[in-house]
ChimeraX commands (.cxc) that place a marker at each C-alpha (Angstrom):
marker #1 position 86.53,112.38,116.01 radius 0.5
marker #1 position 85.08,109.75,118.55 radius 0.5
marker #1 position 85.36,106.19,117.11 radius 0.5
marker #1 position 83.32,104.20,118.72 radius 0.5
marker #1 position 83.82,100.32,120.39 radius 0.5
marker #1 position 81.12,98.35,118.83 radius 0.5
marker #1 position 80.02,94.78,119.95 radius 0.5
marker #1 position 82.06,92.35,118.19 radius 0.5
marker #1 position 78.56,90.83,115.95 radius 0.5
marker #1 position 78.86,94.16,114.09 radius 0.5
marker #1 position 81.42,92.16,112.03 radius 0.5
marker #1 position 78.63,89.73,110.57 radius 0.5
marker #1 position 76.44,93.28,110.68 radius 0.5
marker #1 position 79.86,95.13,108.23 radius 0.5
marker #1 position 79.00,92.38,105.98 radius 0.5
marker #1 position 75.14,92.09,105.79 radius 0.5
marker #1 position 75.46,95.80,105.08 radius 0.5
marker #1 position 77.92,95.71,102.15 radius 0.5
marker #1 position 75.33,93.13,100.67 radius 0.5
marker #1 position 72.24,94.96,101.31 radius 0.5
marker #1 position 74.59,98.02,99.56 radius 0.5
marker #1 position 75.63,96.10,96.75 radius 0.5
marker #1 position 71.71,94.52,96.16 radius 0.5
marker #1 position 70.84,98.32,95.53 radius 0.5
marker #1 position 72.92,98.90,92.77 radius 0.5
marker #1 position 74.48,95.96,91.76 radius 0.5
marker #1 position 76.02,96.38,87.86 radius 0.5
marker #1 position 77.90,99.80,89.23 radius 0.5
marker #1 position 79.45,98.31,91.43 radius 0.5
marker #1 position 80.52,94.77,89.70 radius 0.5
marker #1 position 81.73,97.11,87.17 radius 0.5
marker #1 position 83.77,98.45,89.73 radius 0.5
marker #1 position 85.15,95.53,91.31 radius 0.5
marker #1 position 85.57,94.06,87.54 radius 0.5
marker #1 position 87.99,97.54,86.72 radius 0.5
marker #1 position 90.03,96.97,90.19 radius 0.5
marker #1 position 90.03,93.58,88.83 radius 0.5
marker #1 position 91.70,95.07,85.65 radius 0.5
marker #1 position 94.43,97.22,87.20 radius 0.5
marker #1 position 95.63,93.87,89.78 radius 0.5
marker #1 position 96.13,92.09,86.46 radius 0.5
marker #1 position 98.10,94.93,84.71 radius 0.5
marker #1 position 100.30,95.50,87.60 radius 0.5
marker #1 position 100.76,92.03,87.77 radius 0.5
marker #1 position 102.35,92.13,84.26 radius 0.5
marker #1 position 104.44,94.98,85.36 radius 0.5
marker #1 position 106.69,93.69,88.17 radius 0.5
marker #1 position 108.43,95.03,89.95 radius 0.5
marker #1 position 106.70,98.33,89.39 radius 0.5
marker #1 position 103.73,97.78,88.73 radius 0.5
marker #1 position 102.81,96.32,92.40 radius 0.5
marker #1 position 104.31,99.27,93.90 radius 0.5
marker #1 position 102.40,101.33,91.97 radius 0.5
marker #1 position 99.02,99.74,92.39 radius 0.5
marker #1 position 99.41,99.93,96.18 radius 0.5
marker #1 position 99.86,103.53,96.16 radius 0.5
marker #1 position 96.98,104.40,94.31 radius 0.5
marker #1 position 95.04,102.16,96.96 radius 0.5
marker #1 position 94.24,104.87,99.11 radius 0.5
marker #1 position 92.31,106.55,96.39 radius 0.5
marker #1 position 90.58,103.35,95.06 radius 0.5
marker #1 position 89.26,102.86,98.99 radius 0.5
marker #1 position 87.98,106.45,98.60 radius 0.5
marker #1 position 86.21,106.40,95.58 radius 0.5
marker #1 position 84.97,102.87,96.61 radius 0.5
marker #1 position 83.22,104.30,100.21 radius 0.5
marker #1 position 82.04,107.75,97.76 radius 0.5
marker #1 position 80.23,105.53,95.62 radius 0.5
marker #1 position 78.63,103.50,98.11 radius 0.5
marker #1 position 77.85,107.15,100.27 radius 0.5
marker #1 position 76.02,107.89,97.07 radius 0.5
marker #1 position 73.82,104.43,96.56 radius 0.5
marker #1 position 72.89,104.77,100.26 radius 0.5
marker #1 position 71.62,108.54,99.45 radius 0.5
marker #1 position 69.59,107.19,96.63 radius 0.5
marker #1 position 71.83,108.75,94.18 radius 0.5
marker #1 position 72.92,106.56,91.08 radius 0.5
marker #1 position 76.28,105.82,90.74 radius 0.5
marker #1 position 78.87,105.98,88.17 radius 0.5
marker #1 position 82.14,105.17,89.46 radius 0.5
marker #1 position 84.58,106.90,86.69 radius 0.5
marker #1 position 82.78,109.98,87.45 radius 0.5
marker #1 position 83.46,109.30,91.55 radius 0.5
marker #1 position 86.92,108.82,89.69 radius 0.5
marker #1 position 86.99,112.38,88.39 radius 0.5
marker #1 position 85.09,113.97,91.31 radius 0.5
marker #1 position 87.93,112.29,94.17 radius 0.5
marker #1 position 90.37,113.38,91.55 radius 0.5
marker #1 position 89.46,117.25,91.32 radius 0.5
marker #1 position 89.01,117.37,95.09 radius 0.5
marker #1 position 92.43,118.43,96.34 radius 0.5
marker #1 position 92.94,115.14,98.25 radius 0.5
marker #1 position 94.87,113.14,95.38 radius 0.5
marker #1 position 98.45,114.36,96.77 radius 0.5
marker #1 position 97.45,113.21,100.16 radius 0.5
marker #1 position 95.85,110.04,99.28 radius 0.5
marker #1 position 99.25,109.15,96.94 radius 0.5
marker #1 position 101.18,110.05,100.14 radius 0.5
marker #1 position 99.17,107.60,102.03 radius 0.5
marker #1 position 99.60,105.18,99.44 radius 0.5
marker #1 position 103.78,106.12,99.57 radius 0.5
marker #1 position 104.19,105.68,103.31 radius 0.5
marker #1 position 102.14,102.38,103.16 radius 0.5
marker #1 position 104.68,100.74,100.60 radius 0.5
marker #1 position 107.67,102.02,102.59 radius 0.5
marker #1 position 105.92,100.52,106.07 radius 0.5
marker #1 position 105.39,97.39,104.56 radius 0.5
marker #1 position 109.06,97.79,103.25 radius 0.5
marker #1 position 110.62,98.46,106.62 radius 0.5
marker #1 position 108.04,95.71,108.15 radius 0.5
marker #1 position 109.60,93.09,105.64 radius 0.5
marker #1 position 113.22,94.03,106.77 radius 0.5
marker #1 position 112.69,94.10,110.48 radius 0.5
marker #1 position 111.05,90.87,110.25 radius 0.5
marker #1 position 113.79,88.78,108.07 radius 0.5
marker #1 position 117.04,90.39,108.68 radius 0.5
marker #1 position 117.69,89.24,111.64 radius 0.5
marker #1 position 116.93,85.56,110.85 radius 0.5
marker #1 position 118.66,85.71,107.59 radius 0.5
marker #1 position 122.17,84.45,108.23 radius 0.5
marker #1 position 119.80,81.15,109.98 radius 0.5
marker #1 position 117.31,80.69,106.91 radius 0.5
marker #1 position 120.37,81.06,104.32 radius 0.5
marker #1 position 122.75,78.51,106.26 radius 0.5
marker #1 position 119.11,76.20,106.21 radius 0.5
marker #1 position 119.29,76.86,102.17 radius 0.5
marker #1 position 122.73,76.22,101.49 radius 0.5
marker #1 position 122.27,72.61,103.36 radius 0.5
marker #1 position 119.45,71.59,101.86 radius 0.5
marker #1 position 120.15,68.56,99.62 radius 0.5
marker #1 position 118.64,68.90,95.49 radius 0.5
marker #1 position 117.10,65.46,96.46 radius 0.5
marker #1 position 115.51,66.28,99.76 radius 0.5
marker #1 position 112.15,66.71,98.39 radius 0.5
marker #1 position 109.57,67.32,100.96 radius 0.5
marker #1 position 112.23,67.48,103.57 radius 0.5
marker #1 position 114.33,70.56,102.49 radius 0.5
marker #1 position 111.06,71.97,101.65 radius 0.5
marker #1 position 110.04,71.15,105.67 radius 0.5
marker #1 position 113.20,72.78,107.01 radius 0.5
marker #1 position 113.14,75.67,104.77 radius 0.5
marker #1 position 109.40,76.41,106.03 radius 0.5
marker #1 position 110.59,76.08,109.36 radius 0.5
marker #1 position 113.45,78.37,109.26 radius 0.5
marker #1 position 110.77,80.87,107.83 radius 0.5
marker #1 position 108.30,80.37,110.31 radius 0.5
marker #1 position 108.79,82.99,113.08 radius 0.5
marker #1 position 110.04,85.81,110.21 radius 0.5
marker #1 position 106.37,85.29,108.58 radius 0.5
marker #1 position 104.40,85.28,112.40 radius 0.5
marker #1 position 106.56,88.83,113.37 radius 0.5
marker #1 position 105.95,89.87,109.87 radius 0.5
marker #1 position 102.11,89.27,110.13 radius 0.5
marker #1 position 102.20,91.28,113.65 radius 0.5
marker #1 position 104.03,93.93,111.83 radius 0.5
marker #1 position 101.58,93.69,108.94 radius 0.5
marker #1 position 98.50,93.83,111.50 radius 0.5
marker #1 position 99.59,97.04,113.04 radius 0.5
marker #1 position 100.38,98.68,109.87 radius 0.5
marker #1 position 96.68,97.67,108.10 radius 0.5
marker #1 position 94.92,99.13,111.36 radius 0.5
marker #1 position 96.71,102.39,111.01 radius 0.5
marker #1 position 95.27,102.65,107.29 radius 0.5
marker #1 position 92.32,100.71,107.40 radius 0.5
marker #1 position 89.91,104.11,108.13 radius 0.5
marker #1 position 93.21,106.95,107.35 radius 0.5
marker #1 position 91.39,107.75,103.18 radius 0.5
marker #1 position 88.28,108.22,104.99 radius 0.5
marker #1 position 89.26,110.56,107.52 radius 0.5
marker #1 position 91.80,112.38,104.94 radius 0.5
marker #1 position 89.31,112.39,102.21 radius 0.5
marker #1 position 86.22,113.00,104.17 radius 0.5
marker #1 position 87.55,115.39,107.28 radius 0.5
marker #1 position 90.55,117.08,105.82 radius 0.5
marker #1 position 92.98,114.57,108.42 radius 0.5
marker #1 position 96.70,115.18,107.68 radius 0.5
marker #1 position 98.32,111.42,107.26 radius 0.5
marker #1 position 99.48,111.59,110.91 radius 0.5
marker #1 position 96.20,112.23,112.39 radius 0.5
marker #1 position 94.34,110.10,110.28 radius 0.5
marker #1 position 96.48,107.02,111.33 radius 0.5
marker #1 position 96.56,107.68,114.91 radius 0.5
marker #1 position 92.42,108.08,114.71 radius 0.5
marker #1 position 92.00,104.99,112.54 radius 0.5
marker #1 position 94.24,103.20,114.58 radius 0.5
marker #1 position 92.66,103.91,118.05 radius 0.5
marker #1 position 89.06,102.94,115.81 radius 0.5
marker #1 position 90.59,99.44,114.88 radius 0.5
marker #1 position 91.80,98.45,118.17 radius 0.5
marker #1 position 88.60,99.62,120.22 radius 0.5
marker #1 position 86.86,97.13,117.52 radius 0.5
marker #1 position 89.45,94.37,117.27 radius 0.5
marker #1 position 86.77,91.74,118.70 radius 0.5
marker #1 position 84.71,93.14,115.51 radius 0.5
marker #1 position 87.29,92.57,112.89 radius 0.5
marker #1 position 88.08,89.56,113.96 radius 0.5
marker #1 position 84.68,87.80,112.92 radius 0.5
marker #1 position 84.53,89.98,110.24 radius 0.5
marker #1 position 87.33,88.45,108.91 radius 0.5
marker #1 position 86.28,84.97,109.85 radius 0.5
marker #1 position 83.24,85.60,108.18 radius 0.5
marker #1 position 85.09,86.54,104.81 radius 0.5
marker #1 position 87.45,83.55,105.54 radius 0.5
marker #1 position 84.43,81.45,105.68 radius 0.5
marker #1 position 82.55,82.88,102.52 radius 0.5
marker #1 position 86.07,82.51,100.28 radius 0.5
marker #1 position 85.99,79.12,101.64 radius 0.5
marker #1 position 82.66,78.47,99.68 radius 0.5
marker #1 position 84.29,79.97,96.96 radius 0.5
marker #1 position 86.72,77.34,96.60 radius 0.5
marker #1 position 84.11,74.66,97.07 radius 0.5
marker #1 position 82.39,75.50,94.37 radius 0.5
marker #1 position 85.07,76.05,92.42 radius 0.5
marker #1 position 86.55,72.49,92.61 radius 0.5
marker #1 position 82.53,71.26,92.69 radius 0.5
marker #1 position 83.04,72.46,89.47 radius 0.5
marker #1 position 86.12,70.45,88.22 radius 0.5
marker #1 position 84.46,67.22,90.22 radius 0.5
marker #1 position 81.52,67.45,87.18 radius 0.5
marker #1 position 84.03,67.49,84.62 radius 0.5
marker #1 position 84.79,71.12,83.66 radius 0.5
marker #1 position 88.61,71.95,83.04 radius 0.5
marker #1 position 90.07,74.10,85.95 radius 0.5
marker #1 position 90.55,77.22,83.10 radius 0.5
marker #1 position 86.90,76.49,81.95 radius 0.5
marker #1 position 85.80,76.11,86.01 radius 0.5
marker #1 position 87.84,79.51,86.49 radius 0.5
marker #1 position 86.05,81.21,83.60 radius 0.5
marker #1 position 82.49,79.80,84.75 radius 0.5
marker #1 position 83.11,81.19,88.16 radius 0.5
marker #1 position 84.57,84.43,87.59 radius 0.5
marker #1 position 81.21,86.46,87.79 radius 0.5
marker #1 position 80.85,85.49,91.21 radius 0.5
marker #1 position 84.17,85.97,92.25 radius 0.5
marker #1 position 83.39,89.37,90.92 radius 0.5
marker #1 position 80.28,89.56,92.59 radius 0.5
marker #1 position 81.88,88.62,95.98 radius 0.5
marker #1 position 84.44,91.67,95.87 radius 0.5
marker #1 position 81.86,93.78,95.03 radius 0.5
marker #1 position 80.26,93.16,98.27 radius 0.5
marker #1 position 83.74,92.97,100.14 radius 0.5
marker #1 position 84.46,96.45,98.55 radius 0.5
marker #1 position 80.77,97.57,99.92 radius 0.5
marker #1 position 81.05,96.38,103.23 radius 0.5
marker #1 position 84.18,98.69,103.79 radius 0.5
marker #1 position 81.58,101.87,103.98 radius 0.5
marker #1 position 79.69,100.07,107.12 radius 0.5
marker #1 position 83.24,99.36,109.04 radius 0.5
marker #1 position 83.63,103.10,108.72 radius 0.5
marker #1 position 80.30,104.56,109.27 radius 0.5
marker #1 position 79.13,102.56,112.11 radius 0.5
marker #1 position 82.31,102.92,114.26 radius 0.5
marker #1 position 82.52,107.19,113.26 radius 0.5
marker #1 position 78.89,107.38,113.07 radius 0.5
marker #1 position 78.98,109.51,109.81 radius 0.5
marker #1 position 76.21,108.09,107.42 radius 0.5
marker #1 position 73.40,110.75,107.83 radius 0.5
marker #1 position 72.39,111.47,104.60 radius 0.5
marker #1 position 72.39,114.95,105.82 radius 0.5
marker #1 position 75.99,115.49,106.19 radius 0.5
marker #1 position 78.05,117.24,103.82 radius 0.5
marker #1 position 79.05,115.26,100.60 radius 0.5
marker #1 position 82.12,113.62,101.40 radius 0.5
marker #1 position 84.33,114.45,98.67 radius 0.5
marker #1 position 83.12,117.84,96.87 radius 0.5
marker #1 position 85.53,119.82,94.18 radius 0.5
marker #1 position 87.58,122.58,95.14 radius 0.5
marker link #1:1,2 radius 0.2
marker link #1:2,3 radius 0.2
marker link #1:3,4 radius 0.2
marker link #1:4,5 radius 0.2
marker link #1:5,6 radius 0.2
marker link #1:6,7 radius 0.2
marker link #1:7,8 radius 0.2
marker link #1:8,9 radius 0.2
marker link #1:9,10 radius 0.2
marker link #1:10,11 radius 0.2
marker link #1:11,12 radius 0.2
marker link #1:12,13 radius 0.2
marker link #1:13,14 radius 0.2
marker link #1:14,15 radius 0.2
marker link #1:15,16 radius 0.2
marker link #1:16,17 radius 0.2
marker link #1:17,18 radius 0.2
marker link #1:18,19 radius 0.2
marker link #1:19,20 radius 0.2
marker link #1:20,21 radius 0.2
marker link #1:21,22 radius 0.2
marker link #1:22,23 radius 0.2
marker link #1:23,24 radius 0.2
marker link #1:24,25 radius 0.2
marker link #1:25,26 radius 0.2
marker link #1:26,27 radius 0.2
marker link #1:27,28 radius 0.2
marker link #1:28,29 radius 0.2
marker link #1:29,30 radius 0.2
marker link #1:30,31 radius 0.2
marker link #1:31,32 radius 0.2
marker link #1:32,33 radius 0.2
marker link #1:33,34 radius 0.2
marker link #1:34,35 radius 0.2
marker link #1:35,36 radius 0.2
marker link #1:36,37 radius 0.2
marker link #1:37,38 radius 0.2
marker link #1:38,39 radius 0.2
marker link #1:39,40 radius 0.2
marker link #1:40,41 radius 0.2
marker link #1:41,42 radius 0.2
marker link #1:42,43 radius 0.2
marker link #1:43,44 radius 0.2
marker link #1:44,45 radius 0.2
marker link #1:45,46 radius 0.2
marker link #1:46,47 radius 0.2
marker link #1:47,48 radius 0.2
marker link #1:48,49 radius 0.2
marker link #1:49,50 radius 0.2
marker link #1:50,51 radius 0.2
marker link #1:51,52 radius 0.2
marker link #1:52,53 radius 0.2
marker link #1:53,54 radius 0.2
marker link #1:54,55 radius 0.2
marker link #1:55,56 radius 0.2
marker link #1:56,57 radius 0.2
marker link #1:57,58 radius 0.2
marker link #1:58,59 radius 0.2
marker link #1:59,60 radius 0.2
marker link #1:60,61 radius 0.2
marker link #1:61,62 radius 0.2
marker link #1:62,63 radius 0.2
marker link #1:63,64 radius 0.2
marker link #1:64,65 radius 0.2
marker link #1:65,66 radius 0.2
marker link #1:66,67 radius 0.2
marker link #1:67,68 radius 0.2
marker link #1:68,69 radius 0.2
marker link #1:69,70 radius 0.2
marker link #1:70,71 radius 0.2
marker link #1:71,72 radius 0.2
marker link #1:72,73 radius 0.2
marker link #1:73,74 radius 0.2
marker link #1:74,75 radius 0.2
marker link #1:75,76 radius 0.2
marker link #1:76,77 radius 0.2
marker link #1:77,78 radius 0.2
marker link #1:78,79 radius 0.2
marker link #1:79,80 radius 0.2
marker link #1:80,81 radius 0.2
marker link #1:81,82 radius 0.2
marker link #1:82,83 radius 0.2
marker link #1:83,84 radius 0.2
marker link #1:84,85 radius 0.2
marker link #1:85,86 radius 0.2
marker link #1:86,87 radius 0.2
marker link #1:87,88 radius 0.2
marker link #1:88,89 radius 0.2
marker link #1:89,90 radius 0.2
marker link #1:90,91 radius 0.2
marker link #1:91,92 radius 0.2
marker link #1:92,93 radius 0.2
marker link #1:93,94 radius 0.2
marker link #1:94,95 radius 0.2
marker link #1:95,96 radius 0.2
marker link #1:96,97 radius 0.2
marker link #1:97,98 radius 0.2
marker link #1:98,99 radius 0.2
marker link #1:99,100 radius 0.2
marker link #1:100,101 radius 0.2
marker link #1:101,102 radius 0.2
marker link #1:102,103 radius 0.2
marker link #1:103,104 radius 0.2
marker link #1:104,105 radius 0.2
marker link #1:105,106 radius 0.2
marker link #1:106,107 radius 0.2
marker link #1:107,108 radius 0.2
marker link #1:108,109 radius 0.2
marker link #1:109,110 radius 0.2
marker link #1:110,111 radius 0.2
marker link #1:111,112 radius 0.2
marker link #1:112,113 radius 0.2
marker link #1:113,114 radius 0.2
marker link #1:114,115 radius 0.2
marker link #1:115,116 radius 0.2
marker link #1:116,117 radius 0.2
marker link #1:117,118 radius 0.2
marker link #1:118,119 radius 0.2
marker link #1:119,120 radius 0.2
marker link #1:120,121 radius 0.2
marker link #1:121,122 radius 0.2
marker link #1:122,123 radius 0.2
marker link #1:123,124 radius 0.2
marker link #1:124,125 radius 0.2
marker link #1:125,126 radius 0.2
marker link #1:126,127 radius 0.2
marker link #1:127,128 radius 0.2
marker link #1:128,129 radius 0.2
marker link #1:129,130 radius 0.2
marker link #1:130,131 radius 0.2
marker link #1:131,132 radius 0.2
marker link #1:132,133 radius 0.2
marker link #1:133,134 radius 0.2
marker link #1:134,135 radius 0.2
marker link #1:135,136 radius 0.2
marker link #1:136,137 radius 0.2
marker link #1:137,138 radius 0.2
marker link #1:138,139 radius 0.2
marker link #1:139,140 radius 0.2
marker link #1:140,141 radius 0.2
marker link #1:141,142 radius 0.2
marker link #1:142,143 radius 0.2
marker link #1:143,144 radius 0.2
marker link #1:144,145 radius 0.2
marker link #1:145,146 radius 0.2
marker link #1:146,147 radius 0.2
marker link #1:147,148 radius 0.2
marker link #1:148,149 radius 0.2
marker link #1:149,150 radius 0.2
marker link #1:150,151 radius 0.2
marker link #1:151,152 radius 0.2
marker link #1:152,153 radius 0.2
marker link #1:153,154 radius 0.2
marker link #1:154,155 radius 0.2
marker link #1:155,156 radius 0.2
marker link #1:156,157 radius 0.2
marker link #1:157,158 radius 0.2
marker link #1:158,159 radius 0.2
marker link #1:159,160 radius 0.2
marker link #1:160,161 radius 0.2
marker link #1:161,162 radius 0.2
marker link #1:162,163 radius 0.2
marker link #1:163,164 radius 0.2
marker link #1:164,165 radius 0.2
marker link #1:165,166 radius 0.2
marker link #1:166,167 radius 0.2
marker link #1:167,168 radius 0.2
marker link #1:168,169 radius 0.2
marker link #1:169,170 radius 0.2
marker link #1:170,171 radius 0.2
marker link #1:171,172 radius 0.2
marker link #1:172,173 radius 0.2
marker link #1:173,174 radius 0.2
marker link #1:174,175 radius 0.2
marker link #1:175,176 radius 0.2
marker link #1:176,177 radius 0.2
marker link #1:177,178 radius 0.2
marker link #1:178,179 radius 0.2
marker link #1:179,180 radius 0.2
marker link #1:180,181 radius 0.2
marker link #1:181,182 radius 0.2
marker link #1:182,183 radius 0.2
marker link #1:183,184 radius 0.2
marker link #1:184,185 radius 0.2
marker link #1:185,186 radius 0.2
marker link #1:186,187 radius 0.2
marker link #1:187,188 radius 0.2
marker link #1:188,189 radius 0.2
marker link #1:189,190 radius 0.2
marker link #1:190,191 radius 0.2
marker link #1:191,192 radius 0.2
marker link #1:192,193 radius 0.2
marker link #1:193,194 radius 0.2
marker link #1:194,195 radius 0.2
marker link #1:195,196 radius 0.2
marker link #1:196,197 radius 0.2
marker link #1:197,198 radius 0.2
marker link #1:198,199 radius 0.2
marker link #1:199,200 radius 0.2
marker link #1:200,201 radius 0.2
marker link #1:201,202 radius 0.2
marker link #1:202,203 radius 0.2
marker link #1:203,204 radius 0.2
marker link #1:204,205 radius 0.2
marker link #1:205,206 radius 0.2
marker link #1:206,207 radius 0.2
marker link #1:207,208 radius 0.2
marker link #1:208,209 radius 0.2
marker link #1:209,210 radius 0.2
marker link #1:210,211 radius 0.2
marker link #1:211,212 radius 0.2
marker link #1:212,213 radius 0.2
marker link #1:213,214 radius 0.2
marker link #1:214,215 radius 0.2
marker link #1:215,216 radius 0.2
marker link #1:216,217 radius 0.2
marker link #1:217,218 radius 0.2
marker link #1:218,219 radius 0.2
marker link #1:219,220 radius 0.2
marker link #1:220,221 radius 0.2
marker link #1:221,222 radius 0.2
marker link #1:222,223 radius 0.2
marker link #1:223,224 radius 0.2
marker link #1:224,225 radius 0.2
marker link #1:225,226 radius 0.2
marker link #1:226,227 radius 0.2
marker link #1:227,228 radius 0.2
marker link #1:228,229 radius 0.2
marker link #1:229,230 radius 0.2
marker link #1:230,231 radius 0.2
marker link #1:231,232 radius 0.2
marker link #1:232,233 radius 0.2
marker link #1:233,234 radius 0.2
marker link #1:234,235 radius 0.2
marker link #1:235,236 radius 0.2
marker link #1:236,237 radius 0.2
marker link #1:237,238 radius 0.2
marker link #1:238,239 radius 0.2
marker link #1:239,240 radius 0.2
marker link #1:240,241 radius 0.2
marker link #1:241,242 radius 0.2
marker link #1:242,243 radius 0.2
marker link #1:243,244 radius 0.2
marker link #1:244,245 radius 0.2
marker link #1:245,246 radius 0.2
marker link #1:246,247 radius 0.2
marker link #1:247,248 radius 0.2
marker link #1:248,249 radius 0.2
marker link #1:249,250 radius 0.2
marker link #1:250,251 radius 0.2
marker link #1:251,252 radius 0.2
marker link #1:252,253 radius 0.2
marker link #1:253,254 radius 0.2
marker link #1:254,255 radius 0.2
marker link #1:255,256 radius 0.2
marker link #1:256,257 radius 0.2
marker link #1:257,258 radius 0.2
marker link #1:258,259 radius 0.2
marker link #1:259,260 radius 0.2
marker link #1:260,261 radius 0.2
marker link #1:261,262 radius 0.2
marker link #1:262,263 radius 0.2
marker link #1:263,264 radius 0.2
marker link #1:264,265 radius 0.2
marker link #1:265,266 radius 0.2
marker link #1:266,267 radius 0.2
view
């Protein structure tokens, strides 16, 4: 596999592609987004496992997610619980739940190497903060927790990179785990400058988001009737994020010929 290093405007380009993807068939993939949707608020309800589990099925959501949008770019309509079935009966679940496994346990291990060794300082900060501090116990405790959360976020960067393209590969070029991360980590970091503005651009269009969302309270909606109001959009808006995932891969691996193999095919 050759990733390639692509200019970093292909960020804005990742985006205007999961758009112009999402345009095509639009109510598949809401529906999509809406069901992920589902399963965050279920697991949410289920804590501690629930999390846990959620996160380790997220190497199989990414796959059927970049299957579905292989098929809209083929022309092919798409229903997403039969993707569901199709990713499920390809030999590639016990891989994909490994994926999921190793990512908890990394994030795990992340977490620990980040806070343990400024633990004994951020619990001595805790023990001395006064009831009736207020703001300034909440100032110290923030910065005793300041350089765990910046090595944690370096950790956290590293870790994302190595699975940002790994269900592809494994799903779509038989990849064991190992190989997958190595390749999908060697993609990310030839197109860091790309990343970058593509998540700048997200940052910017959640921003909007929020605008609205409290333009919406300013002309006298409730915040739960405001929420309600906007939720379609917010929908709408990880539908596309979900979309633009498929150009991040294809451009840098250069596998979107409508030619090639179908990605995920029954054994």
């Amino acid at each position: 596999m050759q990733a390639l290093s692509l200019s970093p405007l292909a960020g804005v380009q990742w985006v205007r592609d999961g758009y112009a993807l999402f345009r095509r068939q639009p109510v598949p993939m809401f529906s999509w987004a809406l069901m992920i949707g589902l399963l965050v608020l279920v697991a949410s309800m289920l804590v501690p496992v629930g999390p846990v589990l959620f996160i380790i099925v997220m190497p199989t959501i990414t796959v059927v997610t970049l299957q579905s949008c292989r098929l809209i770019e083929v022309g092919q309509t798409v229903q997403p619980w039969r993707v569901v079935g199709d990713v499920r009966r390809s030999g590639k679940m016990r891989m994909l739940l490994l994926a999921g496994g190793v990512y908890v346990s990394a994030v795990f291990g992340a977490g620990v190497l980040a806070f343990l060794p400024f633990m004994g300082g951020i619990a001595e900060v805790v023990r001395g903060i006064d009831p009736d501090a207020g703001m300034a116990g909440l100032a110290a405790l923030s910065q005793a927790m300041q350089a765990p959360l910046i090595l944690f976020g370096i950790f956290y960067l590293i870790i994302a990179a190595l699975f940002w393209h790994a269900p592809a590969l494994i799903a779509w070029h038989d990849m064991g785990l190992k190989k997958a991360l190595f390749f999908s980590g060697i993609a990310c970091w030839r197109n860091k400058g790309a990343f970058v503005l593509y998540g700048l651009v997200w940052a910017a269009a959640l921003l909007v988001l929020e605008v609205i969302s409290m333009g919406l309270q300013v002309i006298g909606l409730s915040p739960q009737f405001a929420g309600f109001v906007q939720m379609p959009l917010n929908f709408a808006f990880a539908a596309v994020l979900y979309c633009s995932f498929y150009s991040t891969y294809t451009t840098v691996f250069q596998d979107r010929s409508p030619e090639a193999p179908a990605p995920v095919s029954p054994e």
